[in-house]
C-alpha positions in Angstrom: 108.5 -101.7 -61.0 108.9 -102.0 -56.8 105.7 -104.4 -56.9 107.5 -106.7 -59.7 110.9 -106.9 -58.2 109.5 -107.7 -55.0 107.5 -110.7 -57.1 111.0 -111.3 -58.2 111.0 -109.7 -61.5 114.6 -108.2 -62.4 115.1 -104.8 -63.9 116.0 -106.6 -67.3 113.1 -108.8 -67.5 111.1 -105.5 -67.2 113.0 -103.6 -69.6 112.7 -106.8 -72.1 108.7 -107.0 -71.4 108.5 -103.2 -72.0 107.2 -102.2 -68.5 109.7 -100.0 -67.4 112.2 -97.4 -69.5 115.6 -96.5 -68.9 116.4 -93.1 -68.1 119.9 -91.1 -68.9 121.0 -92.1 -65.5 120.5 -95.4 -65.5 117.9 -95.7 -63.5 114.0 -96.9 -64.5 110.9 -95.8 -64.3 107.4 -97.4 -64.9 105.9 -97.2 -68.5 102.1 -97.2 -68.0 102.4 -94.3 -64.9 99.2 -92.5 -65.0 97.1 -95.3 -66.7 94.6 -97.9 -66.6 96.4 -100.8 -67.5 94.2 -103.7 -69.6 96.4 -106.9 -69.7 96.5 -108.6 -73.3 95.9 -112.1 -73.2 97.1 -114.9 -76.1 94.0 -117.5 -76.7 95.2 -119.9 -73.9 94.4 -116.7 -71.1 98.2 -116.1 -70.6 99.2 -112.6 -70.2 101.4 -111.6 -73.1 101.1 -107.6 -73.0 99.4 -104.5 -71.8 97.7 -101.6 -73.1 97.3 -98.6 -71.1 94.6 -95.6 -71.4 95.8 -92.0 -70.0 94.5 -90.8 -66.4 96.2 -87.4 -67.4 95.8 -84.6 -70.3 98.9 -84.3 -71.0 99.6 -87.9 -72.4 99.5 -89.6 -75.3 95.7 -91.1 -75.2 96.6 -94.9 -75.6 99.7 -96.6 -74.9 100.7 -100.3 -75.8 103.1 -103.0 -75.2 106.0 -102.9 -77.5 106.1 -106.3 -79.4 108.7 -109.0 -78.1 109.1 -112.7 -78.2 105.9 -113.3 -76.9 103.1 -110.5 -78.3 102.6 -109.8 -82.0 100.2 -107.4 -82.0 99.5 -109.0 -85.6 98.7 -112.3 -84.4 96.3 -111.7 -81.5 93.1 -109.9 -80.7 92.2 -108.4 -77.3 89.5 -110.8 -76.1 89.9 -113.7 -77.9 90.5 -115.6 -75.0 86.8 -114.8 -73.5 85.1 -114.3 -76.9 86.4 -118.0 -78.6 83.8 -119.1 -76.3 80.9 -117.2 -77.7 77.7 -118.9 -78.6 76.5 -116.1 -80.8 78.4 -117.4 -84.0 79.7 -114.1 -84.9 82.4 -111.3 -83.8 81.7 -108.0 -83.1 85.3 -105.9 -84.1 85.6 -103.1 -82.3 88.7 -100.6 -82.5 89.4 -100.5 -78.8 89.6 -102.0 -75.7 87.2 -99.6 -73.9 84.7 -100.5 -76.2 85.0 -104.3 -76.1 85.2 -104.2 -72.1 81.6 -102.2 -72.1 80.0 -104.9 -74.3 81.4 -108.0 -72.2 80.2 -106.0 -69.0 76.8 -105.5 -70.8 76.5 -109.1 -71.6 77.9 -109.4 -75.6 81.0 -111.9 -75.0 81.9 -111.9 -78.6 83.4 -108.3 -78.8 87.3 -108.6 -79.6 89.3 -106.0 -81.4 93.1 -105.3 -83.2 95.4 -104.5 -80.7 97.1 -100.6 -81.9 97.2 -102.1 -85.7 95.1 -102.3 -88.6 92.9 -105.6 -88.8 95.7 -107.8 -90.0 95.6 -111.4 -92.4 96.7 -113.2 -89.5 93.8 -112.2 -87.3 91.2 -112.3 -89.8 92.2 -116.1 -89.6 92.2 -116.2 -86.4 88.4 -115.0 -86.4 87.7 -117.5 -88.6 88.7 -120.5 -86.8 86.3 -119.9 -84.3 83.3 -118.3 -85.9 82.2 -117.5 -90.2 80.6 -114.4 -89.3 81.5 -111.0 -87.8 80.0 -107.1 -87.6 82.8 -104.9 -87.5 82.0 -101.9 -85.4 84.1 -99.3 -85.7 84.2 -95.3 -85.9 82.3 -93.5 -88.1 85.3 -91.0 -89.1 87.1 -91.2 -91.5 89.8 -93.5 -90.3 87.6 -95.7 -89.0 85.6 -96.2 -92.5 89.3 -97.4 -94.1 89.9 -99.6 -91.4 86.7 -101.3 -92.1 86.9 -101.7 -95.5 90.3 -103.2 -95.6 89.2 -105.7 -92.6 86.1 -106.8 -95.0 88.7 -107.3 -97.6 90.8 -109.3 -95.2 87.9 -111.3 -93.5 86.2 -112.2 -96.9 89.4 -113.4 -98.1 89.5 -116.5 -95.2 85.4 -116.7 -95.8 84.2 -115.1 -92.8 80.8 -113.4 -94.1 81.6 -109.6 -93.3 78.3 -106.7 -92.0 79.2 -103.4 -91.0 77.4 -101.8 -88.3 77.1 -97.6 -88.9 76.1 -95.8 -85.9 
C-alpha cells in the first residue's frame, strides 16, 4: 500500500481494486502480504487483477482479486494475452497459474487457465476465437475430473474439438 500511494494511488482506489482491506480501526493493510503475486492480464496486456499464492502455512493456499468494474473472473483467462499468439492451434487448460507459468517458461505458449472459477461459457468462447482445439489438463482428483467434463461440455458447445490429457 506505501509503494502505490507514493505512485499516487489513494487509499480508496486500493480498497476499490481489492489490494488493501480495512481494519476495525480504520486503518489498511495489504491484501496479498506473504504472497507471490501473478498480475491478471485482459487480452489487450492491461493489468486488470492479481492472484496471489501463500509464502506461509498458515494461509489460505491461493488468493484472488475480488471482481470489480474491470475483472470478471468469467470473462478472462490467465494468459490469454501471451497465448492468443500461439502458433500451435490448440490450448492447453490448466487449473492454475503455477502450472501455466512452468509451461510458458518451458517453451508451450499456449497454456492458459480459469481464473478461481469453473471453466465458464464466456471463456470457452473466448478460446474459440483464437484457436478450434484445446487439451485440458487438469488434476486427476476428483474435482479436477468434474471440472473437465463440464469444460468439454462448454468448449464443444462453441465447436472447439475437446482431448483430455490424464497424467
Amino acid at each position: 500500500s506505501d509503494f502505490m500511494k507514493e505512485k499516487g494511488y489513494t487509499e480508496a482506489e486500493l480498497l476499490e481494486g481489492g489490494l488493501a482491506k480495512k481494519r476495525d480501526n480504520g486503518s489498511i493493510y495489504d491484501v496479498f502480504r506473504g504472497r507471490v503475486m501473478f498480475p491478471i492480464f485482459d487480452i489487450r496486456g492491461n493489468v486488470i487483477a492479481y492472484g496471489g499464492r501463500t509464502l506461509l502455512d498458515n494461509q489460505a493456499k491461493y488468493l484472488n482479486s475480488p471482481e470489480t468494474l474491470i475483472y470478471k473472473k468469467k470473462e478472462n483467462l490467465f494468459a490469454m494475452n501471451i497465448s492468443k499468439n500461439t502458433k500451435e492451434g490448440q490450448f492447453l487448460v490448466m487449473e492454475g497459474y503455477m502450472d501455466v507459468v512452468s509451461l510458458h517458461q518451458n517453451g508451450f505458449d499456449n497454456a492458459v487457465a480459469s481464473l478461481g472459477t469453473a471453466f465458464t461459457p464466456q471463456q470457452a468462447e473466448i478460446l474459440k476465437r483464437y484457436a478450434d482445439k484445446a487439451v485440458l489438463c487438469y488434476d486427476a482428483d476428483e474435482a479436477g475430473q468434474k471440472a473437465a467434463n463440464k469444460a468439454m461440455l462448454l468448449l464443444g458447445k462453441v465447436g472447439v474439438e475437446v482431448r483430455v490429457l490424464k497424467m
